[in-house]
TIFI-475326 format. One record per residue (C-alpha): residue in three letters; x, y, z. Coordinates in pm, 1 decimal, always signed. Layout:
residues N
node code->ALA; px->X; py->Y; pz->Z
...
END
This chain:
residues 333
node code->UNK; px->-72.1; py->-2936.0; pz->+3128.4
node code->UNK; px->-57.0; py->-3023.1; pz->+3466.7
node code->UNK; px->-197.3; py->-3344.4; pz->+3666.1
node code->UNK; px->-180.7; py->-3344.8; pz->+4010.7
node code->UNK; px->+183.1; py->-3185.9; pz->+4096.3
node code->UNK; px->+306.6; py->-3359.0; pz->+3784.9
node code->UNK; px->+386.8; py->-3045.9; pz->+3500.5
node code->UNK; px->+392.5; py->-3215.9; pz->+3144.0
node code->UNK; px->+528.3; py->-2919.8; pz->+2878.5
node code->UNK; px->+497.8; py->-3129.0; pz->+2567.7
node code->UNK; px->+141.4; py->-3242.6; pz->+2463.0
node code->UNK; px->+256.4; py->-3585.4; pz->+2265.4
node code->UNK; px->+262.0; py->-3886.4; pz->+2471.8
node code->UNK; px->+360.3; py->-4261.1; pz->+2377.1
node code->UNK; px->+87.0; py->-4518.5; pz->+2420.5
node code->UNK; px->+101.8; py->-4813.6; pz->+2624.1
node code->UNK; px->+123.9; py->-5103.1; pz->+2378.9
node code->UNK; px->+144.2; py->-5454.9; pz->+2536.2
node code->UNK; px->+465.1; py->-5616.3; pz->+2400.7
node code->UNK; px->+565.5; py->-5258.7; pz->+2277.4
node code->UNK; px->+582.0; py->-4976.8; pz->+2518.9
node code->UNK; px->+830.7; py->-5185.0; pz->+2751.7
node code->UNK; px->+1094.8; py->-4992.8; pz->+2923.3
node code->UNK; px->+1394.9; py->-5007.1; pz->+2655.3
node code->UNK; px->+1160.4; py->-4816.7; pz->+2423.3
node code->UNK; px->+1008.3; py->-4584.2; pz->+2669.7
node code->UNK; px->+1348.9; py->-4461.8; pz->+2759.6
node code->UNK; px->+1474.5; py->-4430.8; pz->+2385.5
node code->UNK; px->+1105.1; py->-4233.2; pz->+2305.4
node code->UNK; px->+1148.5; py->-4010.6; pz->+2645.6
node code->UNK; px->+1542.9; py->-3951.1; pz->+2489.7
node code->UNK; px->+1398.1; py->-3831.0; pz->+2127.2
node code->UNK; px->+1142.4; py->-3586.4; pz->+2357.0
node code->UNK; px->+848.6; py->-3763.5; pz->+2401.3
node code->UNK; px->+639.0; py->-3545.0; pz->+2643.7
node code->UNK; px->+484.6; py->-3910.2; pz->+2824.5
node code->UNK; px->+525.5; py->-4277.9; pz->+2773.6
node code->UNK; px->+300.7; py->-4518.8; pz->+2980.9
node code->UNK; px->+389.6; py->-4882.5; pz->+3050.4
node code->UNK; px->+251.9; py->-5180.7; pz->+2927.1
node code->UNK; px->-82.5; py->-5272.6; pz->+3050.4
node code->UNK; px->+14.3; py->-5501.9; pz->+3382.5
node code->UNK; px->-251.2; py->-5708.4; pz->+3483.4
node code->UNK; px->-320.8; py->-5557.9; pz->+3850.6
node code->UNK; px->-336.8; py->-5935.6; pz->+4013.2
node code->UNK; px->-37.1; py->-6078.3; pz->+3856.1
node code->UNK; px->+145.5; py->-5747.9; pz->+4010.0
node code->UNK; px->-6.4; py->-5816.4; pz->+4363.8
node code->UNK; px->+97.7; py->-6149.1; pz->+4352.7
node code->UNK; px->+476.7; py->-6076.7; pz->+4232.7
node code->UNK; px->+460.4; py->-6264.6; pz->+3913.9
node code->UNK; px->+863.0; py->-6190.7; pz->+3780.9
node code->UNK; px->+699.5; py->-6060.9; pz->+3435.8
node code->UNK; px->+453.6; py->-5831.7; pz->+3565.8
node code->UNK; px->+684.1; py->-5699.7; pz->+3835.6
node code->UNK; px->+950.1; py->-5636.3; pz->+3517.8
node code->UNK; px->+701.1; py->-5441.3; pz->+3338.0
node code->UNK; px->+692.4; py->-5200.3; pz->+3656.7
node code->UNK; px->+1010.6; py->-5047.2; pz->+3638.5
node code->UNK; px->+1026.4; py->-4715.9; pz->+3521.9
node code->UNK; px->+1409.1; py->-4674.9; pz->+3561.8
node code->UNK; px->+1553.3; py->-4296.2; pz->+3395.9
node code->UNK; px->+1174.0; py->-4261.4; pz->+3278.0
node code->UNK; px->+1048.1; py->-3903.9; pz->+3351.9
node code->UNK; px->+671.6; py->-3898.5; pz->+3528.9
node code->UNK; px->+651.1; py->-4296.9; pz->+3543.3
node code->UNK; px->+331.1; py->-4418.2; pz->+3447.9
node code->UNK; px->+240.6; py->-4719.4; pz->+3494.8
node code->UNK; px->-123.4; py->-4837.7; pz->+3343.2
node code->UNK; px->-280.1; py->-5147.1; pz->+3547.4
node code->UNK; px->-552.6; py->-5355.9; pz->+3419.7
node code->UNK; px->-822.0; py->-5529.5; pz->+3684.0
node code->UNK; px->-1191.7; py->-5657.5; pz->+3768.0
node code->UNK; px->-1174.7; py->-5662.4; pz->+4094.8
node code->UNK; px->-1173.5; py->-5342.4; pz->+4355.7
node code->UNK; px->-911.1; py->-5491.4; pz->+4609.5
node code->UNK; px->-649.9; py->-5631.9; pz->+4301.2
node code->UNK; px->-665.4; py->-5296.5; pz->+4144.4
node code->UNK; px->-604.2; py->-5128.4; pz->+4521.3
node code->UNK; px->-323.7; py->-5342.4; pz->+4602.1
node code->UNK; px->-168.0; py->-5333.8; pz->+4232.2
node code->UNK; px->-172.7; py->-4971.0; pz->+4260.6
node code->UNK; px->-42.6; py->-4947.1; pz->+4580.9
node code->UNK; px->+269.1; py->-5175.8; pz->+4411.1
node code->UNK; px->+312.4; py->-4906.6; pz->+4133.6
node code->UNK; px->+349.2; py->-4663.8; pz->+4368.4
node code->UNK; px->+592.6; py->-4875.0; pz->+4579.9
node code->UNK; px->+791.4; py->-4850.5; pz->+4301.8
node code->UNK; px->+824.9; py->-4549.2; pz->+4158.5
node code->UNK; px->+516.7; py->-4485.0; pz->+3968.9
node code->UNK; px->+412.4; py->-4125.0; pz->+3967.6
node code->UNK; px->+56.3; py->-4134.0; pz->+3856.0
node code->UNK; px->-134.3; py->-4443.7; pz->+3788.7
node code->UNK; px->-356.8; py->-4509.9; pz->+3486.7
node code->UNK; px->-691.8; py->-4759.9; pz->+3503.5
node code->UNK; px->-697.6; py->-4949.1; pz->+3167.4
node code->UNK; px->-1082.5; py->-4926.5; pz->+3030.1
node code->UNK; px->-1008.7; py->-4917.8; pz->+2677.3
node code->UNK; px->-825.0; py->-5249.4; pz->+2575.5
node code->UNK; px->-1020.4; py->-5402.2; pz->+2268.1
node code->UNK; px->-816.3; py->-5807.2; pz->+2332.9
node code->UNK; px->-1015.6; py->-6070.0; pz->+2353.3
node code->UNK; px->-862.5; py->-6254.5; pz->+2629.1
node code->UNK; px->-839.2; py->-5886.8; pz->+2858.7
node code->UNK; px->-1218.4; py->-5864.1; pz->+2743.3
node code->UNK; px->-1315.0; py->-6185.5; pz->+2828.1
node code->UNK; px->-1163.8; py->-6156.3; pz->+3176.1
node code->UNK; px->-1438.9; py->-5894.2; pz->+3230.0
node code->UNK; px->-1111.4; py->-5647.8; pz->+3226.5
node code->UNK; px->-1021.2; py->-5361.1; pz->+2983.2
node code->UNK; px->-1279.7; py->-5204.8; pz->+2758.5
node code->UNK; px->-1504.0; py->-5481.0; pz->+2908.0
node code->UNK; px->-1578.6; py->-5257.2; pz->+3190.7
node code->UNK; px->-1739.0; py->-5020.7; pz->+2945.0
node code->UNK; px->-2070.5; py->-5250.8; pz->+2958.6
node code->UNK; px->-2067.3; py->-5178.3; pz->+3359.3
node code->UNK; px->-2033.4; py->-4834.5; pz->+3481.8
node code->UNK; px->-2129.3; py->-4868.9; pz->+3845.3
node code->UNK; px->-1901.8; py->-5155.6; pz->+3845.7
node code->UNK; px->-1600.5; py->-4999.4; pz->+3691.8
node code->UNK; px->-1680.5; py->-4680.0; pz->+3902.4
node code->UNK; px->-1593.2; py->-4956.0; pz->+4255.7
node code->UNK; px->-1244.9; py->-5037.1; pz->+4065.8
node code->UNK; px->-1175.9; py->-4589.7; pz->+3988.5
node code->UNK; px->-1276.7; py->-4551.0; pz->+4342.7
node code->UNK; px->-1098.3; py->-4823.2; pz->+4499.9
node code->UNK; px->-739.6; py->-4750.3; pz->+4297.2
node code->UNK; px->-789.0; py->-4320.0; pz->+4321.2
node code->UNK; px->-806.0; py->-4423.5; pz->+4749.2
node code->UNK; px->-529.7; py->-4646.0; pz->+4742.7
node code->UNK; px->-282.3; py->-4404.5; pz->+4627.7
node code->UNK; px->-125.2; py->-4048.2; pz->+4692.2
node code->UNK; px->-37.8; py->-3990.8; pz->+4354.8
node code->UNK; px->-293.0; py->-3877.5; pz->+4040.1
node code->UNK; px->-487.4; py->-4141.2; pz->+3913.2
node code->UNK; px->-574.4; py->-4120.0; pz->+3466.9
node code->UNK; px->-790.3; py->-4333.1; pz->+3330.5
node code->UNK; px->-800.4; py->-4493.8; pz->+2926.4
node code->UNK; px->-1126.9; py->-4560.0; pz->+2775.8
node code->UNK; px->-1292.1; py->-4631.4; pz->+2435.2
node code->UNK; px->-1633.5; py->-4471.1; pz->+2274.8
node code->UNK; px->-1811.3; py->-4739.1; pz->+2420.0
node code->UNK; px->-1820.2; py->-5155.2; pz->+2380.9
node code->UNK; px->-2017.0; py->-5083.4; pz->+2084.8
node code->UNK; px->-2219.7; py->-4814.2; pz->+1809.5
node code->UNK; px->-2535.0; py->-4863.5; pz->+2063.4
node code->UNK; px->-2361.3; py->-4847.7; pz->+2402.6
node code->UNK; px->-2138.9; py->-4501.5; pz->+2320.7
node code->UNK; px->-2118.1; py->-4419.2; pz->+2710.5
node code->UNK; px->-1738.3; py->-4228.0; pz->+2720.0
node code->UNK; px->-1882.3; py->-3884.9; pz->+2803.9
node code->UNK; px->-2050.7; py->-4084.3; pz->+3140.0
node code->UNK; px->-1756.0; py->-4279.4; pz->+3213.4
node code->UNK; px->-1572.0; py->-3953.5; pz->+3198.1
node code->UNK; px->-1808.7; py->-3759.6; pz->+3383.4
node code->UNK; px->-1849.1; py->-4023.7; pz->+3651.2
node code->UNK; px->-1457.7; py->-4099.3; pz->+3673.9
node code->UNK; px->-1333.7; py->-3716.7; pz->+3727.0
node code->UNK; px->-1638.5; py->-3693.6; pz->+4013.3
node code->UNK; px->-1440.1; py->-3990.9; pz->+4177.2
node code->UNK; px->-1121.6; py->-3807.1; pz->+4200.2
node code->UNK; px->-965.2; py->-3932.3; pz->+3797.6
node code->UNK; px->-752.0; py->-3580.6; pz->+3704.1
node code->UNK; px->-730.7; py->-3663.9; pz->+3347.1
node code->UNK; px->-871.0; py->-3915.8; pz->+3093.3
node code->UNK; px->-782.4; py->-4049.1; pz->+2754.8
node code->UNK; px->-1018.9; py->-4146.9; pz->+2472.7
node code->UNK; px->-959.7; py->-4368.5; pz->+2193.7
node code->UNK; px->-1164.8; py->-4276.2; pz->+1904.0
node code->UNK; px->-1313.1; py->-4625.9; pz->+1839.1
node code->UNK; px->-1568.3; py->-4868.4; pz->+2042.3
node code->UNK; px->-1427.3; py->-5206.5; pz->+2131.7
node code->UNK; px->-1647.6; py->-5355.5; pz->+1890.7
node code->UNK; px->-1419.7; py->-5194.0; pz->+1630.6
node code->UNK; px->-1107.5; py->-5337.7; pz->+1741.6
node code->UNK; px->-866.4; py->-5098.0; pz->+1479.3
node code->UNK; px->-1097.6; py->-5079.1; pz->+1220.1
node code->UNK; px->-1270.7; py->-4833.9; pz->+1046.1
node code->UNK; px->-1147.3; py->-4527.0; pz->+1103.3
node code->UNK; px->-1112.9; py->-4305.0; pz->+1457.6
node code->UNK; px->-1404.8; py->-4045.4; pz->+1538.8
node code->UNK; px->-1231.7; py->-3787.4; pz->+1629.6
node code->UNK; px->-1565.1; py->-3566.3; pz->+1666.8
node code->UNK; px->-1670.0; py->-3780.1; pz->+1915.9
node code->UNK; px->-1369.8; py->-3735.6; pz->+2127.0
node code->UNK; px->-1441.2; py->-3365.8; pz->+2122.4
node code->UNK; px->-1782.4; py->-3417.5; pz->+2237.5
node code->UNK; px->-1624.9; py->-3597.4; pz->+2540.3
node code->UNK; px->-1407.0; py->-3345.5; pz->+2608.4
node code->UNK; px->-1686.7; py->-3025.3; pz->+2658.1
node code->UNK; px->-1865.4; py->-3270.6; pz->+2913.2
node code->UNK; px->-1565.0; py->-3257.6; pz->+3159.2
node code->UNK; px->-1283.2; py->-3014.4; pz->+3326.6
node code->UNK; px->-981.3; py->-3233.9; pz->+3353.0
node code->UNK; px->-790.1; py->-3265.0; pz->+3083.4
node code->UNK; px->-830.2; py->-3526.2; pz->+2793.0
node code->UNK; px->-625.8; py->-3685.9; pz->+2555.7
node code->UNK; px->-724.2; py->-3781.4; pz->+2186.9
node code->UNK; px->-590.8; py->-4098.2; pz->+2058.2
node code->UNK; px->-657.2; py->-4274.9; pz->+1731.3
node code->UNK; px->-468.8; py->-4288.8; pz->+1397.0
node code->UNK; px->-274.2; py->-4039.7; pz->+1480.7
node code->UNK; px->+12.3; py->-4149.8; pz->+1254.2
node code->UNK; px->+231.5; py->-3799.7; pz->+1193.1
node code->UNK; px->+266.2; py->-3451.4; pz->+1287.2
node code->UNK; px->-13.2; py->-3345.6; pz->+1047.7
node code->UNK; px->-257.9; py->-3580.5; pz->+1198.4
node code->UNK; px->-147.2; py->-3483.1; pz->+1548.3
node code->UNK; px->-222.9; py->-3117.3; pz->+1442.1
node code->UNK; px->-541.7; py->-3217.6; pz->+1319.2
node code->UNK; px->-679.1; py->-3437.3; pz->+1587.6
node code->UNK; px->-571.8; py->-3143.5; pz->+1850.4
node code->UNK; px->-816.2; py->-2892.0; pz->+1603.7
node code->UNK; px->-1060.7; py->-3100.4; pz->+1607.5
node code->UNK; px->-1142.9; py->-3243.8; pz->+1943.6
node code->UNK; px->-955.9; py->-2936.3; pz->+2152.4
node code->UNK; px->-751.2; py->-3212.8; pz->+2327.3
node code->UNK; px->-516.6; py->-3104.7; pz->+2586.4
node code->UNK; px->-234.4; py->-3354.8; pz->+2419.0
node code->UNK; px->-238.4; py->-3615.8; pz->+2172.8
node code->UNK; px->-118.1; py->-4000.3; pz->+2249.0
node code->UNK; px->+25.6; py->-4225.3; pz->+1930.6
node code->UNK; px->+26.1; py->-4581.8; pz->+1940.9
node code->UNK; px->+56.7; py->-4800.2; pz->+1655.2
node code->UNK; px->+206.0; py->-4454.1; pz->+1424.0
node code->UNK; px->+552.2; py->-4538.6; pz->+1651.3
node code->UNK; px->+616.2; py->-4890.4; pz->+1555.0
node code->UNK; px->+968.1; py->-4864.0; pz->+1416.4
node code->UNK; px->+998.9; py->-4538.4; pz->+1508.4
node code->UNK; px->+1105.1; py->-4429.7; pz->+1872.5
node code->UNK; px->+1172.2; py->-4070.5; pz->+1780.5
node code->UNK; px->+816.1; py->-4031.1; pz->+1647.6
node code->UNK; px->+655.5; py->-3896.6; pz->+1983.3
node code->UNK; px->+916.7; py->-3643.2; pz->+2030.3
node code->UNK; px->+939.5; py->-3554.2; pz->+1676.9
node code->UNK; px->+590.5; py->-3429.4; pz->+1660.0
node code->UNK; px->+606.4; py->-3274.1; pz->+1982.7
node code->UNK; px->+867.5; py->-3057.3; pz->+1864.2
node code->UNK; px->+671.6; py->-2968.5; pz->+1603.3
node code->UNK; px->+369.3; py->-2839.7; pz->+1796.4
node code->UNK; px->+574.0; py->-2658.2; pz->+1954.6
node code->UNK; px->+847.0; py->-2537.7; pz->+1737.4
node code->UNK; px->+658.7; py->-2515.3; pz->+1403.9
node code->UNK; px->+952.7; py->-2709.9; pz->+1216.3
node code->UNK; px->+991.8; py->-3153.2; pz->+1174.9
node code->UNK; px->+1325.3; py->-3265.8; pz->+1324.9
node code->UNK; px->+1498.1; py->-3475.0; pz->+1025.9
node code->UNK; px->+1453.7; py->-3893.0; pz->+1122.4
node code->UNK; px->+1761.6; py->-4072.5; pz->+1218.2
node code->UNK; px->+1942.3; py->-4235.6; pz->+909.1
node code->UNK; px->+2288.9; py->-4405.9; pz->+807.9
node code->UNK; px->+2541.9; py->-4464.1; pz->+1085.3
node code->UNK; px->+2259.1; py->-4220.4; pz->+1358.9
node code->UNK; px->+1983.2; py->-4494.0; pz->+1259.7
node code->UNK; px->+2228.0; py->-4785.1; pz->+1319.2
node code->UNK; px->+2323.5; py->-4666.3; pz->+1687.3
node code->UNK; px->+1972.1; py->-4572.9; pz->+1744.1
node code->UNK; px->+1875.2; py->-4980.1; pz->+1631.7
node code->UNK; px->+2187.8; py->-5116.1; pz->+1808.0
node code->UNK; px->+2102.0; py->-4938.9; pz->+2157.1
node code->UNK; px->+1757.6; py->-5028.8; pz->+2149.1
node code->UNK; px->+1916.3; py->-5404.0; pz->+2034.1
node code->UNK; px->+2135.8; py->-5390.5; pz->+2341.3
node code->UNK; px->+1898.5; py->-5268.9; pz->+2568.3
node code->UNK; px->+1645.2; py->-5517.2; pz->+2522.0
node code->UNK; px->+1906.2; py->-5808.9; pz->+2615.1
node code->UNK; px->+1965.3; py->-5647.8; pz->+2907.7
node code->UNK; px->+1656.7; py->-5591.0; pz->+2996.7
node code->UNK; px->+1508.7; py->-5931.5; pz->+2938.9
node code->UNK; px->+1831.6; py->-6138.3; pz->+2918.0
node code->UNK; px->+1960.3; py->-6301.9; pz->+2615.6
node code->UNK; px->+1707.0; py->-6530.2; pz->+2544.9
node code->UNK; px->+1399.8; py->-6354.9; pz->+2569.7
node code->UNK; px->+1546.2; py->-6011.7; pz->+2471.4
node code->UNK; px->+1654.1; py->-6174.5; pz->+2140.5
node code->UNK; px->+1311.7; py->-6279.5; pz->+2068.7
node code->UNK; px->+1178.3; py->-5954.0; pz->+2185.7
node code->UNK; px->+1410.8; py->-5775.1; pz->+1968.5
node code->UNK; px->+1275.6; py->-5914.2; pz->+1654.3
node code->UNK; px->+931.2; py->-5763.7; pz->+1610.5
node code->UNK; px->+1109.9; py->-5370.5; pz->+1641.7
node code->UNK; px->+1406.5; py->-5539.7; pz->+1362.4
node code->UNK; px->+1086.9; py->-5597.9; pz->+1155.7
node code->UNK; px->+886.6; py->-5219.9; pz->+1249.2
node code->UNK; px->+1232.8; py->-5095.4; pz->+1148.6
node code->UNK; px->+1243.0; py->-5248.9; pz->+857.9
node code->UNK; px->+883.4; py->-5165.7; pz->+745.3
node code->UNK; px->+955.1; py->-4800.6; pz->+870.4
node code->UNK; px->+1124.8; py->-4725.7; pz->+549.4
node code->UNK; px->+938.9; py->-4949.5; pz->+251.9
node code->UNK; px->+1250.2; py->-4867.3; pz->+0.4
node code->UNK; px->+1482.6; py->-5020.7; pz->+245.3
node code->UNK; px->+1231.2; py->-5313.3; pz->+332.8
node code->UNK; px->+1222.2; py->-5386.1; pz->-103.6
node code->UNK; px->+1609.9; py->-5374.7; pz->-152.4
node code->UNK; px->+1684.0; py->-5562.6; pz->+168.2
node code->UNK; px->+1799.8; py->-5933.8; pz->+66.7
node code->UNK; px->+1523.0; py->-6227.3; pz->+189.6
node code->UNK; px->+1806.7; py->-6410.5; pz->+311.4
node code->UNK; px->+1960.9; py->-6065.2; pz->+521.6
node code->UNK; px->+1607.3; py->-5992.4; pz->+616.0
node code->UNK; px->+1546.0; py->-6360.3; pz->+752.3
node code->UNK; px->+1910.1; py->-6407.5; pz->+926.0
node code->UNK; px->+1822.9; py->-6071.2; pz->+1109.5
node code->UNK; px->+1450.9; py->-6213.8; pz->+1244.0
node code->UNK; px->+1557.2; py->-6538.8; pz->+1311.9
node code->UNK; px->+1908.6; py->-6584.7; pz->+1405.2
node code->UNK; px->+2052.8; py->-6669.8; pz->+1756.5
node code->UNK; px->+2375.0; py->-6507.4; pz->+1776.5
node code->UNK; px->+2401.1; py->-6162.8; pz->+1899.5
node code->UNK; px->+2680.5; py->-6078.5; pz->+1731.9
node code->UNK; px->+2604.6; py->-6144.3; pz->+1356.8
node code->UNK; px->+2207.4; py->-5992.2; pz->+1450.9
node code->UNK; px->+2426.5; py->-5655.1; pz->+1517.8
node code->UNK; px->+2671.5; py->-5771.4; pz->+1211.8
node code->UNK; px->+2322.3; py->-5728.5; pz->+1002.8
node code->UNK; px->+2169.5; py->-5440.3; pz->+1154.2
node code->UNK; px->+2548.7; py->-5256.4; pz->+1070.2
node code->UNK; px->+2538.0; py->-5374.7; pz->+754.4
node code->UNK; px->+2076.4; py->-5334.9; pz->+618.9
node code->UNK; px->+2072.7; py->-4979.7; pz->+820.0
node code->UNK; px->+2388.8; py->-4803.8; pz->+716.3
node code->UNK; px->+2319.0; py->-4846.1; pz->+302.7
node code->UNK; px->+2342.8; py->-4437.4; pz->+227.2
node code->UNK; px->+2419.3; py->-4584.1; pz->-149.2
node code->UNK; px->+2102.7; py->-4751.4; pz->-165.4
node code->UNK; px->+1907.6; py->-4445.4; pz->-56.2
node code->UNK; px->+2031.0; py->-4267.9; pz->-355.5
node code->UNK; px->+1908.6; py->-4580.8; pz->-562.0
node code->UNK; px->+1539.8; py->-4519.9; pz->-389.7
node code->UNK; px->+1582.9; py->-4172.9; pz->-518.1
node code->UNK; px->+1685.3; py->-4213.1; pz->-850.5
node code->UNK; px->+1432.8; py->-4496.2; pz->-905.4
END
């Protein structure tokens, strides 16, 4: 798949997550193969302004194809945010259209837009001009089951100059709900020529495989399905292509997977914040592997969420991630 002058060989891309897709785990997802990762949604006005955590979320440091997704309402914020990106580093730009969060929403910003497609044509228009680089775009169905206006968005956005779009299988209305129509991002992809990617519950290779048969997506994007699980992305990429699973990381591999991605979030946010930051992927690793989650102490468990002191967080994550004894318990049992 090509967009623009960018060639992407593997069809599995990681999601941008707010809070989740920041740089430490882009780079560890783009190091287990991930074909794409996209950066947190960066609120285009923040960036124009130089706000020190939008302009953090930016970087795209030893990240193949950086792509940075910005989130606007306004035609000259989303110019001048993209115009940023591209300052630094970004090689294609993605409009967010598709962000179900209240407080995006209710800044008339993310899926929001849906509800106005001659005003969120001025924002496409405005960022594709702004920029020498491809411009994507991320949409929803529709705000809701009576406004399911995707295939127009899409139709209208690749007239404007968008070279590929990506469709999440719900309405806003939705939120995660329910679960994705994947039919309906098929229909969305026979109304256009640029390439489309299908995301929604896409949770494992089989349900890549089968989200790719149904809709005839040109690649397949994984959100939530990665939480805990950096390799995921690549993993199932491999398998498109390869027709085999790689095996996941375990004992002392899953402990200097943990510890890197540990280590790379303090440096990336300092010592204060990182630590804080680091917590919620402890937990998704933790929760990856529901044996490991049941035989883990509450008192380990709550040290390793809550503590302050680098040293004894990497003392526990030695110590919960490298128990090859207790897998053979989980087996037995």
């Amino acid at each position: 798949m090509h967009i623009g002058g960018v060639k992407f060989s593997v069809p599995v891309w990681l999601a941008p997550m707010s809070g989740v897709s920041d740089l430490p785990f882009r780079r560890l997802a783009m190091r287990f193969g991930a074909g794409a990762v996209v950066s947190e949604m960066i609120a285009c006005e923040q960036l124009s302004e130089g706000e020190d955590e939008a302009l953090l979320k930016v970087k795209g440091d030893e990240v193949f194809s950086h792509i940075v997704q910005l989130a606007g309402r306004e035609a000259k914020w989303m110019a001048l945010g993209a115009k940023i990106a591209r300052d630094n580093g970004a090689d294609i730009i993605d409009i967010n259209m598709g962000c179900p969060a209240k407080k995006v929403t209710s800044g008339y910003s993310g899926s929001a837009l849906m509800k106005d497609l001659d005003h969120a044509l001025t924002l496409i228009e405005a960022t594709v001009k702004a920029v020498d680089c491809p411009v994507t775009l991320k949409m929803r169905l529709g705000w809701d089951d009576k406004s399911l206006n995707a295939a127009d968005l899409a139709q209208r956005a690749e007239e404007a100059g968008v070279q590929m779009v990506t469709v999440h299988g719900r309405t806003r209305c939705q939120f995660y709900k329910g679960m994705a129509n994947w039919p309906a991002i098929g229909a969305i992809k026979e109304s256009i020529s640029i390439p489309l990617i299908a995301n929604g519950d896409v949770k494992n290779a089989c349900d890549a495989e089968n989200i790719l048969e149904t809709t005839k997506a040109s690649g397949v994007m994984i959100g939530r399905g990665a939480y805990g699980k950096p390799w995921l992305v690549g993993h199932v990429g491999h398998y498109l292509s390869e027709g085999n699973l790689p095996t996941e990381p375990e004992g002392a591999y899953l402990v200097d997977v943990i510890l890197e991605h540990y280590e790379m979030l303090l440096e990336h946010y300092g010592l204060e914040v990182g630590l804080r930051a680091a917590r919620k992927h402890l937990s998704w690793y933790l929760e990856a592997d529901k044996q490991r989650l049941k035989h883990t102490p509450l008192v380990e468990r709550k040290k390793l969420l809550t503590s302050y002191d680098m040293h004894e967080v990497k003392d526990l994550i030695r110590i919960i991630f490298n128990r090859s004894f207790e897998k053979q318990k989980y087996q037995a049992a």
